[in-house]
Structure formats: structure tokens, C-alpha cells
N, C-alpha and C positions, 0 to 999 in steps of 0.2 A: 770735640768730645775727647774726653782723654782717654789712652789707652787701657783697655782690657786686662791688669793684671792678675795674678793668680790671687783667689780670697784669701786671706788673712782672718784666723779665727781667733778668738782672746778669752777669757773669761777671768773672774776676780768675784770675792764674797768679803765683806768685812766679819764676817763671824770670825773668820779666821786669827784674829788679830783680837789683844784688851780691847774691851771697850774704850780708853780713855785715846785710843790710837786709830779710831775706824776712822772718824773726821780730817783728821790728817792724809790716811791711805786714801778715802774714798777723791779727795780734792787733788790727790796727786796724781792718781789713775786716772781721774778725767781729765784732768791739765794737758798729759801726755794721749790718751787715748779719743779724745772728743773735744773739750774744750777747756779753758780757764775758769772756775767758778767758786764762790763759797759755799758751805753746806752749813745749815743749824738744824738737828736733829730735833725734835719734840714729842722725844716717849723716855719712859722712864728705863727701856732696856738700853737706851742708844739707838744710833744708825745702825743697824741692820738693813744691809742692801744688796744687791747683787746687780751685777751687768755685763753682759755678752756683747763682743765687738765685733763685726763682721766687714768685710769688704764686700761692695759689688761694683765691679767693675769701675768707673772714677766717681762712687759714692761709698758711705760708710753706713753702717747700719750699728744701732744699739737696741737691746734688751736689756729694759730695766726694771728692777723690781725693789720695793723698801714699804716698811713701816713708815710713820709720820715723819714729815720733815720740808723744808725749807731749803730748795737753792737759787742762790742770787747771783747774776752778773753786771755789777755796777759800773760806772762810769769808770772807775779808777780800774778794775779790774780789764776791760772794755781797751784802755789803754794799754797795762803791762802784757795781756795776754792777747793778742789780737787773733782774732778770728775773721775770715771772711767767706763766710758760708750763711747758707737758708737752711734751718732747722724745718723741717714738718714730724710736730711729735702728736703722735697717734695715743692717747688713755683706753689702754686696754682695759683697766677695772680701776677702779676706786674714784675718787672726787679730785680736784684740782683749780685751785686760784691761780691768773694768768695777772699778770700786773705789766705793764710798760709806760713806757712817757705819757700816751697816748687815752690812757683807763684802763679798767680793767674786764678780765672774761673773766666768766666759770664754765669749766668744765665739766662733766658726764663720761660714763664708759661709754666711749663707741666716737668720741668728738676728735678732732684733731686744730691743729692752731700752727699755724705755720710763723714765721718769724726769723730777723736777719739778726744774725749772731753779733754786727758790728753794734747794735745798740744794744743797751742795755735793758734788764727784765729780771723777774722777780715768777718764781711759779712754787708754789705751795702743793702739799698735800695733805689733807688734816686726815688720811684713813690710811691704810695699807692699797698699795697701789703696784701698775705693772705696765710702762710705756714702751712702746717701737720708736723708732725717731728715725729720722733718714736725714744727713748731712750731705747737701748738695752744694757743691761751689757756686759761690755769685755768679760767676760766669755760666757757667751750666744753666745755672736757674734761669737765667735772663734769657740763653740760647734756646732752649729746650720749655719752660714750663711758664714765665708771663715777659715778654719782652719789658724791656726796662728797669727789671726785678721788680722786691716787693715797695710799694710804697708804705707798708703800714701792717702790722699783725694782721692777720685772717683767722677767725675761726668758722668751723664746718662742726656741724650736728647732725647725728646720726637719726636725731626724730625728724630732720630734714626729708621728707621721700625723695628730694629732687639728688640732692649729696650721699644719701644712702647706701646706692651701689656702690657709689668708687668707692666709699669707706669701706665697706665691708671686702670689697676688694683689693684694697690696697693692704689692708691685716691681713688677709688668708697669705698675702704676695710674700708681704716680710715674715711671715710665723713660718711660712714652707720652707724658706730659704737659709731660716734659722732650724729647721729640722733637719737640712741636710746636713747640717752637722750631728752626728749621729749622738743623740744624748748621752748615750752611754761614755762613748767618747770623750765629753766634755769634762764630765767629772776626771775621768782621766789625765784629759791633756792642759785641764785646769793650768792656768799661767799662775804665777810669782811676782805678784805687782810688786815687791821690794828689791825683784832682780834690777838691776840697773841697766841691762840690754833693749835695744828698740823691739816692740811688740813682735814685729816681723819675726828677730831673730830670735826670739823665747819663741812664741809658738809657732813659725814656720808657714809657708804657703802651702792653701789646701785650694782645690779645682775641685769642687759638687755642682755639677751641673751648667747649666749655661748662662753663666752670666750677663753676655751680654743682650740675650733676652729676657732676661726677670728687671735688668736694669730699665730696659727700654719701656718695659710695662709701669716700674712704677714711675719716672718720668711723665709717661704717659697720664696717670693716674693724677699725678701732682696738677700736669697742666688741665684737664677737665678743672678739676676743684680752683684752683687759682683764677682761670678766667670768669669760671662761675661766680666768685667773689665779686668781679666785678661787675655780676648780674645777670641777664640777658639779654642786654642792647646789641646792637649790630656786633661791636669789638668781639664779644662773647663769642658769639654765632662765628663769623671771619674764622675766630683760632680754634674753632669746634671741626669746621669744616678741614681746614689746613690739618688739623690733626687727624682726621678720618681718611681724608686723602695720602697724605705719610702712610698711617699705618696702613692700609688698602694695596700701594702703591709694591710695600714689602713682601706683602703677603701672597702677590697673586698666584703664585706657581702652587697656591695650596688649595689645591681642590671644595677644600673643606670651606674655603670663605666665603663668607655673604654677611649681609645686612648684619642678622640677629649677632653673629661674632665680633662687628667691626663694632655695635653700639656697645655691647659686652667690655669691649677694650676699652674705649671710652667711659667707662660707667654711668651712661642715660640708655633711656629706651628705645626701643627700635622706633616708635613715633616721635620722639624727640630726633633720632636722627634723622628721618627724612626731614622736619622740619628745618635740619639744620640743609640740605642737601636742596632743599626747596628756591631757595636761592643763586643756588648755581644752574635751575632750569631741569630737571632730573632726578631719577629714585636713587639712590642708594647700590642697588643693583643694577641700573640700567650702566650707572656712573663703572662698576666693579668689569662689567661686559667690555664695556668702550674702551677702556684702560687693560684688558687684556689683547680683546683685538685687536688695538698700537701696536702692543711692546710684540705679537706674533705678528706684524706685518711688517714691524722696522728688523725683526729676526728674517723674516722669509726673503727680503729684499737685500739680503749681507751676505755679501759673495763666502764670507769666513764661516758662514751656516749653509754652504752648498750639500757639503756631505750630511745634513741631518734631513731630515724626511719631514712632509707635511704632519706625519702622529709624532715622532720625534716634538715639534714646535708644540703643536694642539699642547701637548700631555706638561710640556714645558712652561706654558701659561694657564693650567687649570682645567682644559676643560676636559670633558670626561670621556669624549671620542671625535676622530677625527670626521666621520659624516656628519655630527653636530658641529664642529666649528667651520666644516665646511660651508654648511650650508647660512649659517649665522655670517659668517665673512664675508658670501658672496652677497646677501641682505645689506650687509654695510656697506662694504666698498664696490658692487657691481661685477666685480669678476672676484675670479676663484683663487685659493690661494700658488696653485700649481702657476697662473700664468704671473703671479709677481717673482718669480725666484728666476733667478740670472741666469744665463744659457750658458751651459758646460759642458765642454766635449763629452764625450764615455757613457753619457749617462745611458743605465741598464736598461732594458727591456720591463721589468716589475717597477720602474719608476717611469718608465711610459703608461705602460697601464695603469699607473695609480692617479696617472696626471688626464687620461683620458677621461677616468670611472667619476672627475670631480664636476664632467661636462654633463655626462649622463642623466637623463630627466632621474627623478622622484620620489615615491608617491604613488606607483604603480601603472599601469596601463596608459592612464591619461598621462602621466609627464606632470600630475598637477605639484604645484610645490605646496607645505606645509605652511601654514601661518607662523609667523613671527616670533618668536616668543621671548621674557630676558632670562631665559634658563644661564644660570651660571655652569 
């Protein structure tokens, strides 16, 4: 994955400019700022357009917005201007014709149609319209969202209930990230697409927040929707799971996770996710318990975590108190967490008693212990 730069904000309008010069501007701005393409306008004001270019971390993000119009990237085009990236462009509003080698889509508000920049394609809008699009490298794509890359156009519909969430999820991702640039702002720091300087150096590097978590999300997002394409056979399922385990695997030190978050992140349902989870023999939560209780057993066992304390570890992989992970611990592994940590000279008096108090029955009087439970 490539490195986390500072974002990069850009903006450009052809109002700005005669009409008989937006077609010119608007194919130069995207040549330099997105891709190589043609534009043929089809209103009687002209191309009236606008588009905001944003960084996120080693992806590019656009806002776009125009009246009627036409952009092609043909074969010949395909060749002088090379591109080697997967589009995923999200129709925030208005209607849109998808064309490639292959046939063609229509489009809806709310669809998205993903596509590899090195072939060529054809997308129309006969209304006034307004797209997100996220430019992902082939390589990224292939690493991160359907191994192999794409074979072939994908569209996703938002009258889909199954594709629904991530949609709706993946616009709130990019419209937020595009707010953190402060609108106001924008108007302001408005770029000069006829300056001749690389975008960077006309509008400068801006840090709004944490990129490389809104990156990883929408990644995330992409690969849901991408495997989904390829339906729900086993393959599907595999890269659903690998992906829920990832993000699980990140997240544990945050108290807040479970189930209902992790299928959230993935854009299906909390019963979709078990089913996904159903295969590897286990819930979802029991899966999040197991994979906490590891990563604090291979901690409590490392001489280099002597000086942290059994609450120290607990609170470091999520859970909410140290008599609950104690007693969960010793459930799993048969003994307690005090007797897996490495003998160290010195050790205090208040870490004797806290390693005695982990032997101590209960429960009350009787010493009974509590049922089991997969409290996270």
C-alpha cells in the first residue's frame, strides 16, 4: 500500500472561462488531474461543470458535477494517455449511460459501476448530474479489493437491498471527507486550472483528518461490492470472511467492537455476517473473544510487557475489566493470566496480591464460578 501523503485539495468550474473554451479546459484539467478523456457537451448553455479533487491517502477522490454531456475514453485515447487504475464512480443524482466493449449499463441515483481505466468506455448523461468516483491503482485494487483485478465492468444498485448498505455507505465516506474541506474554503482556495504548476504546488497540502482510516474503509467498501459481483459462492464468502477477520483483527483494543460494527464495516447484515462466519465453525463474537484472548496471552507471555500489569493488558485488548478477562482467560486456557507472565526479580507486594486475588474462588461463599459467557 502506498504511503499516506498529505491530501491534496483542488477545485476548477468552467463558468469561469467563454463558453467556446470550457471543452478545451474541462479535458485539460482532467488529463492532468484524473484521466485522459474527450468531452462532447449536449445543452445549448455548453459544458457547465465543476469538479473537486481530493487525495486520500494512495487514492484520488473526484466531485463532479455538470449539465448534459458526453465523456469518452477510446482506444486511441487509451493509448496516448495511459492510465492504470480502477475507477468506482458512485451517481449521486441524475441519469447515466455506461457503454464498454462488453454492452452497456444504465444508470440511477444511488448505482455505482466500477471499471479499469486501461480499456476503453463511453458514459453519458442526458440530465444534470453529480458523481464521487474513487481512483484506485491496479495494484491496490488487485491487493486490497478482488484479487486478480477487474475482469469486466461491475454495476451495483442501490434498489439492490443486498448492495444497499455499502452504497449508501460508501457516499456518506466520500461526501464527509469532501466536507472536511471546509466549503467555505473552497470557494476561496479555488485552483487556476490555466496555471501551468503541478496541482500540489497551486493548491498545497492539506491533513483533515485521518486518512488513513477513511482510506481503509472505503477499500473496504469496494471489496464487499466487488466480491459481491461475483455473487455468493464460496469465492464471495472466503473474501467476506478474510475481510471481517482484517478489520476485527485492527480494531481489537476498541472496546466498542462487536458483531453489529464489524458487518457495519462491511456493508451486509449482522445475519449475513454470521453466515459468513458460519464456516469457519463460530459466531462472530465468539470469533472477536478468541482473537482478543491470543493477542493478551502472547502480550502477558513477553518478557518486554513485564512492567505492564494484568489491567494494563485486559484494557489493551478491549475488555472492560480485569475480573472479567480474568475469569474468561482462565475458561479458555485453564489457568489464570498471572501464572503465564515470566518470573522477575523485584516484583511488588500489590502485584503479589493481585496475582494471588486471580486464584481466589468467585461467586460468593460457595467459590461457585459464573457461567461462561461471549461478553466482549
Amino acid at each position: 500500500m502506498p504511503a499516506h501523503p498529505a491530501a491534496v485539495y483542488s477545485r476548477m468550474s468552467t463558468r469561469s472561462v467563454a463558453p467556446a473554451d470550457r471543452v478545451d479546459l474541462w479535458e485539460d484539467y482532467n488529463r492532468r488531474a484524473l484521466v485522459g478523456l474527450r468531452c462532447s457537451p449536449y445543452s445549448e448553455d455548453g459544458l457547465l461543470a465543476t469538479q473537486a479533487n481530493a487525495g486520500l491517502g494512495g487514492l484520488r477522490l473526484a466531485d463532479i458535477a455538470g449539465n448534459e454531456h458526453v465523456i469518452e475514453r477510446s482506444p486511441q485515447t487509451c493509448r496516448t494517455s495511459p492510465k492504470d487504475s480502477v475507477f468506482a464512480t458512485l451517481l449521486v443524482s441524475g441519469q447515466a449511460v455506461f457503454l464498454h466493449s462488453g454492452g452497456c449499463f444504465t444508470l440511477g441515483a444511488g448505482d455505482l459501476v466500477l471499471y479499469d481505466t486501461r480499456r476503453s468506455y463511453l458514459l453519458g448523461f442526458p440530465t444534470a448530474m453529480r458523481q464521487l468516483l474513487v481512483d484506485i491503482p491496479r495494484e491496490v485494487f488487485a491487493e486490497r479489493c478482488l484479487p486478480g483485478g477487474l475482469p469486466a465492468p461491475m454495476v451495483f444498485s442501490r434498489g439492490a437491498t443486498a448492495e444497499a448498505t455499502a452504497l449508501r455507505r460508501l457516499e456518506s465516506v466520500l461526501s464527509g471527507w469532501f466536507d472536511r474541506f471546509d466549503g467555505r474554503d473552497r470557494g476561496r482556495g479555488q485552483c487556476d486550472p490555466s496555471d501551468g504548476r503541478d496541482l500540489h504546488d497551486r493548491c498545497g497540502p492539506r491533513v483533515p483528518g485521518d486518512a488513513a482510516a477513511a482510506e481503509r474503509t472505503v477499500l473496504d467498501l469496494v471489496h464487499c461490492l466487488a466480491v459481491r459481483g461475483g455473487g455468493d459462492g464460496p469465492e464471495g464468502r472466503d473474501a467476506r470472511l478474510q475481510l471481517a477477520e482484517e478489520h476485527i483483527d485492527r480494531h481489537l483494543s476498541d472496546p466498542r467492537l462487536c458483531a453489529e460494527q464489524v458487518a457495519d464495516a462491511l456493508g451486509i447484515s449482522t445475519r449475513q455476517l454470521s453466515r459468513v462466519f458460519r464456516q469457519a465453525g463460530l459466531s462472530p463474537s465468539r470469533h472477536i473473544l478468541e482473537r482478543r484472548l491470543a493477542r493478551a496471552r502472547q502480550q502477558l507471555a513477553d518478557p518486554a510487557s513485564a512492567r505492564l500489569t494484568v489491567a494494563d493488558i485486559a484494557h489493551r485488548w478491549g475488555f472492560a475489566s480485569q475480573p472479567h478477562f480474568t475469569r474468561v482467560f482462565r475458561e479458555h486456557y485453564g489457568r489464570t493470566p498471572g501464572e503465564l507472565r515470566p518470573a522477575r526479580r523485584g516484583r511488588g507486594r500489590g502485584q503479589e496480591e493481585a496475582l494471588r486475588a486471580e486464584h481466589r474462588p468467585r461467586g460468593g461463599p460457595s467459590g461457585g464460578r459464573q457461567s461462561s459467557r461471549e461478553t466482549l
